[in-house]
BALO-415315 format. One record per residue: z, x, y of N, C-alpha, C in turn. Coordinates in steps of 0.1 Angstrom, whole numbers, padded with zeros to 4 digits, always signed. Example, Ala and Ser with C-alpha at 12.3 -4.5 7.8 and 13.67 -1.06 7.14 Angstrom:
BEGIN
+0078+0132-0057+0078+0123-0045+0078+0132-0033;+0071+0128-0022+0071+0137-0011+0079+0129+0000;
REM end
This chain:
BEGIN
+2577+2318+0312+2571+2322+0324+2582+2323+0335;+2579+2335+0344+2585+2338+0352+2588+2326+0367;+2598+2323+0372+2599+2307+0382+2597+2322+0391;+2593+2315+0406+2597+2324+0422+2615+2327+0423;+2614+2315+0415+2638+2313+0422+2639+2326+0410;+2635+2328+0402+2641+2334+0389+2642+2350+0396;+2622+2354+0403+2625+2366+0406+2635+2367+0416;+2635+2357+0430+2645+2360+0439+2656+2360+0433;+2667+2358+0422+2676+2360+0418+2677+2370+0412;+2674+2378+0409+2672+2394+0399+2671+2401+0414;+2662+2400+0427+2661+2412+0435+2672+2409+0442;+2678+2401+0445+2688+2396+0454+2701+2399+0446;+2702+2400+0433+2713+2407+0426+2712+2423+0428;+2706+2431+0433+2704+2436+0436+2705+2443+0450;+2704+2439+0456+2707+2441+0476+2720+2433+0482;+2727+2445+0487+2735+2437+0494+2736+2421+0501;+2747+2419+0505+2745+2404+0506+2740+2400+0521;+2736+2410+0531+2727+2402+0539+2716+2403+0539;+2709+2404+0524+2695+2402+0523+2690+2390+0525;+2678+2390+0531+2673+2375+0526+2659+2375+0527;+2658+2366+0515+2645+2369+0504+2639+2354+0502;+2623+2356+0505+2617+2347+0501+2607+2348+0492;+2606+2346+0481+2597+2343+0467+2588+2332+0466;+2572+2333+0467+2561+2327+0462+2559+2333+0451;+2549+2322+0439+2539+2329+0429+2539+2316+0420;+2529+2323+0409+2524+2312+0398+2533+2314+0389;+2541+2325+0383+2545+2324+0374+2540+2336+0368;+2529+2349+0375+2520+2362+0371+2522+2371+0381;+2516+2361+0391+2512+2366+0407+2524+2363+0417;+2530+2373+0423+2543+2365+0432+2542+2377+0448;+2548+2369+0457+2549+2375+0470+2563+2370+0475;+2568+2381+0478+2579+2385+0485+2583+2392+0498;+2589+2383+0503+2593+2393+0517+2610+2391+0515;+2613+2404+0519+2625+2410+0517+2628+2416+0529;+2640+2410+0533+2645+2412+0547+2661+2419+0544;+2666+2433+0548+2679+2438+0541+2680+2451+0553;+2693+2452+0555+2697+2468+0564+2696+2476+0552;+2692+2474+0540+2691+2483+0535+2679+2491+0531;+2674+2487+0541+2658+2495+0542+2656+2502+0549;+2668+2505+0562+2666+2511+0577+2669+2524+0569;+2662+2534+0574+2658+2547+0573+2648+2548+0561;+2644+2538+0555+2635+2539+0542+2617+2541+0548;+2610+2546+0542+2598+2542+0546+2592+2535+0538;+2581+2530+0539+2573+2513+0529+2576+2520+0514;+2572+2529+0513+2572+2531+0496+2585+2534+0492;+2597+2540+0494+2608+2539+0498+2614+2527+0493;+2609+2516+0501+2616+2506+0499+2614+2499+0485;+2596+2499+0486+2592+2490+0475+2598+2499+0461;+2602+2510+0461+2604+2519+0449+2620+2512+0448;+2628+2510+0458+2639+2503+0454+2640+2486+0447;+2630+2481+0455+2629+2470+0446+2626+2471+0431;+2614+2479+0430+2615+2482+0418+2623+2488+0407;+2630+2494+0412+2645+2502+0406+2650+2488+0404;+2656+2481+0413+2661+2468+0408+2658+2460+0396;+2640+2460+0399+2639+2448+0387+2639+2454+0373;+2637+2468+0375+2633+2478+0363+2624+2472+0349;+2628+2471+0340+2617+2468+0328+2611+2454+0330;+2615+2443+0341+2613+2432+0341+2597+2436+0348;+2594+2448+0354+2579+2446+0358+2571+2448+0353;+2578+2458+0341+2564+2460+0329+2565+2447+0319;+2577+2437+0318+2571+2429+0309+2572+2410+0313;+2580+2407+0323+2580+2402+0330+2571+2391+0344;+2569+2405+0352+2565+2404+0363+2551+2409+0362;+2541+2405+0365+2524+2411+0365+2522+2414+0370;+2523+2409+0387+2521+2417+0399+2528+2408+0411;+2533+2417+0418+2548+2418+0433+2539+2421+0443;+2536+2415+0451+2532+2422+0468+2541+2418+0472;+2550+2429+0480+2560+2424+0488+2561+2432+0506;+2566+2424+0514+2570+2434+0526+2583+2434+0527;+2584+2445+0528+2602+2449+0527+2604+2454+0542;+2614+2446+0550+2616+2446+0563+2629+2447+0567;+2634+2456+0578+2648+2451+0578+2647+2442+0590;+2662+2437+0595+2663+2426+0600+2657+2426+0616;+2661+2440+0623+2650+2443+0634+2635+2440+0632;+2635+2445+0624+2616+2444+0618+2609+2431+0618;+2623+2422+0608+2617+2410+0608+2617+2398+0623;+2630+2404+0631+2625+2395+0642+2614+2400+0654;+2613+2412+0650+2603+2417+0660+2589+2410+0653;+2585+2409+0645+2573+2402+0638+2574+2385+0642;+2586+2382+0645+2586+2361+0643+2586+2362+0662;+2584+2373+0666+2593+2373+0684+2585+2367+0694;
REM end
């Protein structure tokens, strides 16, 4: 079974290093918010299509289901402001 640290380690191998990522879930069901400059000019699906590029076959066998908000760092402190 899939840990939260397991998936934040696969999407975070993935995004540059001023990502920062926080991972909930059971082990089926997980939620992510993903905070990266590498989302500025992306739009929502955009983004989530990059995470998914990342995790690639880990979501069809893996992962069951991801809700994630993918935010960049503007985004995210305008939301905590």
């Amino acid at each position: 079974m899939v840990t939260p640290e397991q998936l934040k380690g696969w999407i975070a191998a993935g995004l540059n290093d001023d990502a920062s990522l926080s991972v909930e879930g059971d082990g089926h069901h997980f939620e992510a918010v993903i905070v990266s400059t590498e989302f500025a000019d992306k739009n929502r699906i955009q983004r989530h299509q990059h995470v998914y590029a990342i995790l690639g076959d880990k979501m069809k066998a893996e992962v069951h289901a991801l809700s994630m908000k993918t935010l960049t760092p503007e985004e995210y402190s305008a939301q905590q402001g």
